[in-house]
C-alpha positions as a Markdown table, in Angstrom:
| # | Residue | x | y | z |
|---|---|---|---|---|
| 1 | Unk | 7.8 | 0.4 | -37.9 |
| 2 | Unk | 7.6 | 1.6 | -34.6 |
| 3 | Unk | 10.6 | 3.0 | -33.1 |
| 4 | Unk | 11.7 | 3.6 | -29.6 |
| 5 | Unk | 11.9 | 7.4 | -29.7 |
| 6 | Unk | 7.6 | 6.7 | -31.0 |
| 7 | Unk | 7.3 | 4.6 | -27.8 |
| 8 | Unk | 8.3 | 6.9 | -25.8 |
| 9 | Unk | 6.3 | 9.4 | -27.0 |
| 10 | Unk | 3.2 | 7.5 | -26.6 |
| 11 | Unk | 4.5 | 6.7 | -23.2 |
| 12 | Unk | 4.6 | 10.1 | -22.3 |
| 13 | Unk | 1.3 | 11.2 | -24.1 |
| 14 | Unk | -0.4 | 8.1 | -22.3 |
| 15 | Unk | 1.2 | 9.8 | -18.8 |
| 16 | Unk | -0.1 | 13.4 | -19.5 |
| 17 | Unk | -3.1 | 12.2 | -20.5 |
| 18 | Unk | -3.6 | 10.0 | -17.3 |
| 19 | Unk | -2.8 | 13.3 | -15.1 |
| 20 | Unk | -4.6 | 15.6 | -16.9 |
| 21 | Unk | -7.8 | 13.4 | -15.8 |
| 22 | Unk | -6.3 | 13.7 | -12.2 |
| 23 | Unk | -6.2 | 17.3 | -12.7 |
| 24 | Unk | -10.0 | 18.1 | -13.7 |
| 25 | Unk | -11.0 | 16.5 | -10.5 |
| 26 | Unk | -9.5 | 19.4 | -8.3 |
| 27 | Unk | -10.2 | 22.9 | -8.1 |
| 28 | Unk | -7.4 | 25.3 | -8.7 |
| 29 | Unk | -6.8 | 25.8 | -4.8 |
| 30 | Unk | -3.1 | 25.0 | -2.9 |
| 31 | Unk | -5.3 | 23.0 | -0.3 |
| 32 | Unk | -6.3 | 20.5 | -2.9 |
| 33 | Unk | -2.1 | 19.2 | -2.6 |
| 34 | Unk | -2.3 | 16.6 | -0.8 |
| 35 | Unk | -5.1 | 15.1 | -2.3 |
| 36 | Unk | -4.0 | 15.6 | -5.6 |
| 37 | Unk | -0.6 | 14.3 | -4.6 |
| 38 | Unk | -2.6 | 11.3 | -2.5 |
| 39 | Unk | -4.4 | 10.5 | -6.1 |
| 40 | Unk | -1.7 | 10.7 | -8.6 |
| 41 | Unk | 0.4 | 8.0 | -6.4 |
| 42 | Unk | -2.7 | 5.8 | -6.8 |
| 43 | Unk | -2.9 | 6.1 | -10.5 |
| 44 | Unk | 0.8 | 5.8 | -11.1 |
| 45 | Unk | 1.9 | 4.2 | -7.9 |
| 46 | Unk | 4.9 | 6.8 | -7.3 |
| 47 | Unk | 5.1 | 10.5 | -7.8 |
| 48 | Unk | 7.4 | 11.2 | -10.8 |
| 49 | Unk | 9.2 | 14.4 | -11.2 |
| 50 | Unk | 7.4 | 15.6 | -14.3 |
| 51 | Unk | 3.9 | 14.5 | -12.0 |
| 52 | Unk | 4.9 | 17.6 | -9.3 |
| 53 | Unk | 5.6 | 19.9 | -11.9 |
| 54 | Unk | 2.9 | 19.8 | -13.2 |
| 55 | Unk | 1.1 | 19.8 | -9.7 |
| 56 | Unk | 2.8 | 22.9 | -9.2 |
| 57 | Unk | 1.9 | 24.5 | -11.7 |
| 58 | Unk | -1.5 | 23.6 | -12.0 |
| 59 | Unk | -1.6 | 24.4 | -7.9 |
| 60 | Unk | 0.5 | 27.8 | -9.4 |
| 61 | Unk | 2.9 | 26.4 | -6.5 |
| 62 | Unk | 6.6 | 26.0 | -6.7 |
| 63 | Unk | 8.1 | 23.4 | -7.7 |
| 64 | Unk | 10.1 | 23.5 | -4.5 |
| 65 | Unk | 6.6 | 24.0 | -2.1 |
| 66 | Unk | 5.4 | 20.2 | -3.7 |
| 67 | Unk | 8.7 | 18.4 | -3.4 |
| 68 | Unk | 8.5 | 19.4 | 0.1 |
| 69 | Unk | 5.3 | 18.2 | 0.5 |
| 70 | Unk | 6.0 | 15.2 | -0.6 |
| 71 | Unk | 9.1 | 14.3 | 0.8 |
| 72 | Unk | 7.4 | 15.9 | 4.5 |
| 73 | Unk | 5.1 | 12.9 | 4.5 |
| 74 | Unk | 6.0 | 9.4 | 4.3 |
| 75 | Unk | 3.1 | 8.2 | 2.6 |
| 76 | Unk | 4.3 | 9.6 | -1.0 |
| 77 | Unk | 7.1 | 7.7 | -3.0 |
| 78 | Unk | 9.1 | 9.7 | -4.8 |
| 79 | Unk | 10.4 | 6.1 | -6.8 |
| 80 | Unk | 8.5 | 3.6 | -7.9 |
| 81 | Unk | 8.1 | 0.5 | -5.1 |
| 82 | Unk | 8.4 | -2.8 | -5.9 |
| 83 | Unk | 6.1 | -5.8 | -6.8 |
| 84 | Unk | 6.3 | -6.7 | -3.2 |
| 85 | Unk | 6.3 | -4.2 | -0.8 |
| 86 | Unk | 7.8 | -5.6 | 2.9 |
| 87 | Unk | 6.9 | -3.6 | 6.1 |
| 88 | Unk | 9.0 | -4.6 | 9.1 |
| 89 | Unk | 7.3 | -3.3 | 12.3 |
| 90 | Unk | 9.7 | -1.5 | 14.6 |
| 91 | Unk | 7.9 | -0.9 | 17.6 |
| 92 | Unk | 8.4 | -1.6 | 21.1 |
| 93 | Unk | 6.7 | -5.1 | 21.6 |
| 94 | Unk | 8.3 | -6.3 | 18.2 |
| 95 | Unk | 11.7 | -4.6 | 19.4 |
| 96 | Unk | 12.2 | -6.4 | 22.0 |
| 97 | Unk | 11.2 | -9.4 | 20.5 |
| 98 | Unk | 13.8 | -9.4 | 18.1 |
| 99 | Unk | 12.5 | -7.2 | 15.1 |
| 100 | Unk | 15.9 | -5.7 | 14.3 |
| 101 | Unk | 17.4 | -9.2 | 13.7 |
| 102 | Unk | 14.5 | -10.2 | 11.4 |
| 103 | Unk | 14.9 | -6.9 | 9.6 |
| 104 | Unk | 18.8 | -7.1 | 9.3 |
| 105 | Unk | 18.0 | -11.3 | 8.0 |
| 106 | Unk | 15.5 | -9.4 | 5.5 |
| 107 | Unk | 18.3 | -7.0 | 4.3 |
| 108 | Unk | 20.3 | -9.6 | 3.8 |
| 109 | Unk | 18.1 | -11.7 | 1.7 |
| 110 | Unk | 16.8 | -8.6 | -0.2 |
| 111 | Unk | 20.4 | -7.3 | -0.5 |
| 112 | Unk | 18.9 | -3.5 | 0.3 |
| 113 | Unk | 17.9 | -1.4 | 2.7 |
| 114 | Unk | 14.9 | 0.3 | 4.4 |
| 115 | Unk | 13.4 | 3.2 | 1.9 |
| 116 | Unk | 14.8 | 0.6 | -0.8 |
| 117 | Unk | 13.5 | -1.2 | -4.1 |
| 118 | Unk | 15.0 | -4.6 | -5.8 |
| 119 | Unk | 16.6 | -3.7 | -9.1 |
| 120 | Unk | 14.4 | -6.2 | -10.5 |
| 121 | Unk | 11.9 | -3.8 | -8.5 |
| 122 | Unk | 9.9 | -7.5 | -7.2 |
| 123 | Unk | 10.4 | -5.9 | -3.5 |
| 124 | Unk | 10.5 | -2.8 | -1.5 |
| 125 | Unk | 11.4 | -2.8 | 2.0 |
| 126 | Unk | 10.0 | -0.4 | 4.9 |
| 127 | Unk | 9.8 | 0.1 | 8.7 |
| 128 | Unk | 6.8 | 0.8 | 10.6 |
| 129 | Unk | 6.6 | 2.8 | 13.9 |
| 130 | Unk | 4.0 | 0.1 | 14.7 |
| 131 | Unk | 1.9 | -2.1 | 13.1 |
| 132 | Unk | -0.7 | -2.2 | 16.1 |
| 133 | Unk | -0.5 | -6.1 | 16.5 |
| 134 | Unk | 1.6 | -5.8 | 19.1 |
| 135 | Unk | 0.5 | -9.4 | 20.7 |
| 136 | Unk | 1.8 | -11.0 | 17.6 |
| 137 | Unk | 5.4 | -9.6 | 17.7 |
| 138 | Unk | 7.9 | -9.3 | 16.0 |
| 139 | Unk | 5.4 | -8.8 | 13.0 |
| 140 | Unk | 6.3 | -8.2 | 9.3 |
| 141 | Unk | 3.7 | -7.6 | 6.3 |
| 142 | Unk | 4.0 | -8.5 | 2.8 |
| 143 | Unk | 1.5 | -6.4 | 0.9 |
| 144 | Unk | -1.9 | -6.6 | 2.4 |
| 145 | Unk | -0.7 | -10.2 | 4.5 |
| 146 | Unk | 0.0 | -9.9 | 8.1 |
| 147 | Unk | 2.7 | -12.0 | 9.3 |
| 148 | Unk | 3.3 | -12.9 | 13.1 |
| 149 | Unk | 5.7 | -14.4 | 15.8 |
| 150 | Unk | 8.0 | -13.7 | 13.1 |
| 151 | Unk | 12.0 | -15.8 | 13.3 |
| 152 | Unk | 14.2 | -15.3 | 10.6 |
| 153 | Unk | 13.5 | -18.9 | 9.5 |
| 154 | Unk | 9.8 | -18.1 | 8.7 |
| 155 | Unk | 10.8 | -14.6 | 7.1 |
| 156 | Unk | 12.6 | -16.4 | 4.7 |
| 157 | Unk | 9.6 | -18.9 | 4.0 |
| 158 | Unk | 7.3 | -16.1 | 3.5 |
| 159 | Unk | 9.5 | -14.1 | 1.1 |
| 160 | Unk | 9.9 | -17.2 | -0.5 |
| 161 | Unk | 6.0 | -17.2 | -1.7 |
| 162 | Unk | 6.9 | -13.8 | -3.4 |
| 163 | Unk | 9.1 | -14.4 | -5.5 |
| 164 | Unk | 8.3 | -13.5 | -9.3 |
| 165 | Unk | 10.9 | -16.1 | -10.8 |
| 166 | Unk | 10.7 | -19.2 | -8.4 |
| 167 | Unk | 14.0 | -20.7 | -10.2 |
| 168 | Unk | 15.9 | -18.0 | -8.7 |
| 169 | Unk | 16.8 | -18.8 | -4.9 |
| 170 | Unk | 16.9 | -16.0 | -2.3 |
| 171 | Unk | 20.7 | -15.2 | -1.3 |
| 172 | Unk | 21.7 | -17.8 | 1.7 |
């Protein structure tokens, strides 16, 4: 019978032995950091705590020198993102075409907040200095999809094509 105290272990032998394989790709060296930080996010999508320990002290780093690292650079996750991950570009063309209304509607809809996951963790929401599609303001991206000309009516549409559960409706 398996238990949930055995599930967890296996869990956690699965996760050492997923970063130990990380781990034999580097050399022993501090400027191998970022890389190594860079590649566990890919395997695992977020850097868990027990992750940048043991970072460190394969790096023979503090623990203190990685979280900084990692928290320096807005690249690195520090908790896991969602399903769907929403950018909302905040530059000057999509500014002043109206990209803090779309993100405040987004909010709203999400029921969180910039740097934020669902509980159900189907969406994460960001902001982008820019986006680079400046012509197509105000522009917001679900995962790899570009979206532009963006009003809060088509926001809605597009988060709409995301959802994991389509019986449950977006708040109004």
């Amino acid at each position: 019978m398996l238990t949930v105290a055995h599930l967890e272990g296996s869990v956690q032998s699965n996760f050492k032995k997923q970063l130990d394989s990380i781990l034999l790709n580097f050399k022993q060296d501090r400027g191998n950091l970022i890389p190594i930080l860079q590649q566990v996010q890919h395997e695992l999508g977020y850097l868990p705590g027990e992750a940048m320990q043991a970072i460190a002290d394969f790096l023979h780093l503090s623990s203190s020198t990685v979280y900084s690292v990692s928290t320096f650079y807005t690249q690195f996750k520090l908790v896991p993102s969602g399903r769907n991950v929403v950018r909302v570009c905040r530059g000057t063309a999509c500014h002043v075409r109206g990209s803090a209304s779309l993100l405040r509607d987004i909010e709203r809809r999400l029921g969180i907040k910039p740097g934020e996951t669902t509980a159900d963790r189907e969406h994460s929401l960001e902001t982008v200095a820019c986006i680079g599609a400046c012509a197509l303001a105000p522009v917001m991206i679900i995962n790899d999809d570009v979206y532009g000309r963006m009003t809060t009516t088509d926001a809605g549409k597009a988060l709409g094509n995301y959802r994991a559960n389509k019986e449950t409706e977006m708040k109004p």
